[in-house]
N, C-alpha and C positions, 0 to 999 in steps of 0.2 A: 504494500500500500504506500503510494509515495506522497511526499507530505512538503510542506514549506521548509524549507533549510533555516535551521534554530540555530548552528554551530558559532557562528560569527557573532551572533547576541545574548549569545550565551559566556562567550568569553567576555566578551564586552561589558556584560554585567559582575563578572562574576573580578574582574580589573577594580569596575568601581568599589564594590564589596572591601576587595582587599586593601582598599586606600583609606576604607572606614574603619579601621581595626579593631579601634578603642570603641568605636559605638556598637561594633559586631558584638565584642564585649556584656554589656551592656544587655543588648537584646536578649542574648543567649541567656544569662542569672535569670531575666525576668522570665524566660521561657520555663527555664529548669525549676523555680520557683511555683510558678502556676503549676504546671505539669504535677509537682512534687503533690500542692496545696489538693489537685483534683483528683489524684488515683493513688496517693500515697508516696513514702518516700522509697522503695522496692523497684528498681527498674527492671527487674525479671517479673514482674507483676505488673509492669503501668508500661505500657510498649511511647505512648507519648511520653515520659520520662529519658527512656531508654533513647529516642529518636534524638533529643534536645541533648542529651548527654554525649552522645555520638559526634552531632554537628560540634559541640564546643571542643570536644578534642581533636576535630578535625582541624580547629583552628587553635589548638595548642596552647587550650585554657588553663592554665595551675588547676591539681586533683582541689585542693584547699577551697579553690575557689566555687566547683562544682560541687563539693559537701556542704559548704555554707547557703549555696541557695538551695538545695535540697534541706534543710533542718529548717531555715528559713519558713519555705514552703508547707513542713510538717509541723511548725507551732516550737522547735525545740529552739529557735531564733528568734529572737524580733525582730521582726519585718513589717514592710509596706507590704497593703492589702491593696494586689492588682486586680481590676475589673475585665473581661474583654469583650472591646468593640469596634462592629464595623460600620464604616463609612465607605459611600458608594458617590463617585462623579462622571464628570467628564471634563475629557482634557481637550487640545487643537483637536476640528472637524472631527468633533464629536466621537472622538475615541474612549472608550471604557477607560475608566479608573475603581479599583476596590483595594480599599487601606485598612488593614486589620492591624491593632492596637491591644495594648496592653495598660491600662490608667491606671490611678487614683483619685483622678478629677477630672469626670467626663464634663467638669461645664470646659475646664481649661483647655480638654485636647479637642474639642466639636471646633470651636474658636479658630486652633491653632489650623486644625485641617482645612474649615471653610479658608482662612487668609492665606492659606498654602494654594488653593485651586484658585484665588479670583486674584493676587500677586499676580502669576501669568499668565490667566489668560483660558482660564479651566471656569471650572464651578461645581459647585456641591451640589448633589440629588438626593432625592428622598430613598429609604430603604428598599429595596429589591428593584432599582429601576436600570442598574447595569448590568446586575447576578446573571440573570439567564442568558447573557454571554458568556461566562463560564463553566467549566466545568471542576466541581469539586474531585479532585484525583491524588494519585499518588504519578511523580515521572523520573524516568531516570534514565540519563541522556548516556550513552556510549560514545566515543572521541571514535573521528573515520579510521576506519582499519577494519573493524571488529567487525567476526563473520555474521552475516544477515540468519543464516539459515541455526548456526550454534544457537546464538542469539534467540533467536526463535523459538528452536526446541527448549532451551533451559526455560525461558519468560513464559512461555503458556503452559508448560508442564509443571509450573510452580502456583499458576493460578492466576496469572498475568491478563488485565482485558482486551491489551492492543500492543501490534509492533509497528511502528512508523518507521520509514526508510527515508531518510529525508536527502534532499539533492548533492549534498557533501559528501554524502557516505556517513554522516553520525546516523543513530540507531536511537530512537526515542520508545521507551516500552512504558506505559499508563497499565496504571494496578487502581485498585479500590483505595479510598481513602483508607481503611480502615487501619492504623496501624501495623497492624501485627500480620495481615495478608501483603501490605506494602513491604515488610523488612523477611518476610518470607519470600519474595521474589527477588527482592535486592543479595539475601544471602543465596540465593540460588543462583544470580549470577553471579556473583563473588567467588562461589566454589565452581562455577564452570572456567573461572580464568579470565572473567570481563572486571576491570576496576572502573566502575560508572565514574564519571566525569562532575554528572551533578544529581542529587537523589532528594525529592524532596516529594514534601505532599501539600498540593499548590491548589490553585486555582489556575484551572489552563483554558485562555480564551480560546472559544467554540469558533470562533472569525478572527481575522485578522483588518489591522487597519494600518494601511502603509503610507510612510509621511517622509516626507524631504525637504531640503532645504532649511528656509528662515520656521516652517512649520515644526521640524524634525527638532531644531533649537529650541522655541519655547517649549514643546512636549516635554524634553529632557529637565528644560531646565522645573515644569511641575513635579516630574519628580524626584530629582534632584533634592527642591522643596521640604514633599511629603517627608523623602527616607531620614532628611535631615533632623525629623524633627522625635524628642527623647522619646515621644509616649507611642513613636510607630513599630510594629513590630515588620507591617510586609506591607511591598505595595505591588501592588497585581496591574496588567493592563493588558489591553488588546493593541497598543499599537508598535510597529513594529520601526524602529530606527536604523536608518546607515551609521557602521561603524563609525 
């Protein structure tokens, strides 16, 4: 099944990510902290725990750091009490936006997100009015090389919903959101010999929306904006930007 080539936007995002370190930071405790607060502090029992504990050592968080927001989470710390919410807009020629947060003062971050979308040139919409452009999943991108048809067999014999072939040669396989069905096909290709590139469980726009130029600029820079700001945890979109 051939698909829109992700590979170039994918690194492209994943550049800016790494230039955010300190804020990756940041997100991740709040992550680990919720996760902790909603299914316990046990990562072999809370697979959302387990996922948020994964990403932080992927980026090479102190062990210290990830048992503090785990006790945090569990009551054996004192901690700030995060909320989470989402915010849905649109960005240049009417491209999807959905900005999922972590608070403790939704008057402060509703604020912060509407002045992030109407700064450049976006705007904020009422709840479910972007949604059904996405799709809630789990994806997890394979770097070009990696055999189409291995691939194939390991993701759907593990319980995989989709293999997308995209024009680069990178290899996108979409699972259920469900934690524990997502990191059972991630470990199944892990032991066939594929190290996924990027693994996450997203919201993946159902369309695309392709922008260039002085258009492709302000897009960037909403969000830009959004990610910049403390109480965001993801920012989702359908549209698609030049390197």
């Amino acid at each position: 099944m051939a698909g829109h080539s992700k590979w170039a936007n994918i690194q492209h995002r994943k550049g800016r990510q790494d230039a955010k370190r300190g804020k990756i930071f940041t997100k991740l405790i709040k992550e680990i902290t919720v996760a902790a607060k909603m299914g316990g502090g046990d990562p072999d029992m809370n697979p959302r725990l387990r996922l948020a504990i994964d990403k932080a050592k992927a980026e090479s968080m102190p062990k210290d750091n990830i048992d503090n927001a785990i006790k945090r989470g569990t009551g054996q710390l004192e901690g700030v009490s995060y909320e989470e919410v989402r915010y849905e807009g649109y960005g240049i020629g009417g491209a999807a936006v959905m900005v999922d947060c972590l608070t403790d003062n939704k008057t402060r971050t509703v604020a912060d997100v509407r002045h992030a979308f109407s700064k450049h040139g976006g705007n904020m919409g009422t709840d479910g009015c972007v949604a059904f452009q996405f799709k809630h999943c789990g994806q997890i991108v394979l770097e070009p090389g990696a055999s189409e048809d291995a691939v194939m067999e390991a993701a759907l014999e593990a319980g995989a919903e989709d293999v997308i072939s995209n024009e680069d040669g990178s290899i996108e396989v979409v699972t259920s959101p469900d934690p524990r069905e997502f990191e059972t096909v991630k470990e199944a290709l892990e032991k066939a010999g594929f190290k996924p590139a990027l693994a996450e469980i997203t919201m993946k726009p159902e369309s695309e929306t392709e922008l260039a130029g002085d258009d492709a600029v302000k897009m960037q820079k909403i969000l830009d904006a959004l990610e910049s700001l403390d109480d965001v945890q993801e920012v989702y979109t359908n549209a698609v930007l030049p390197d």
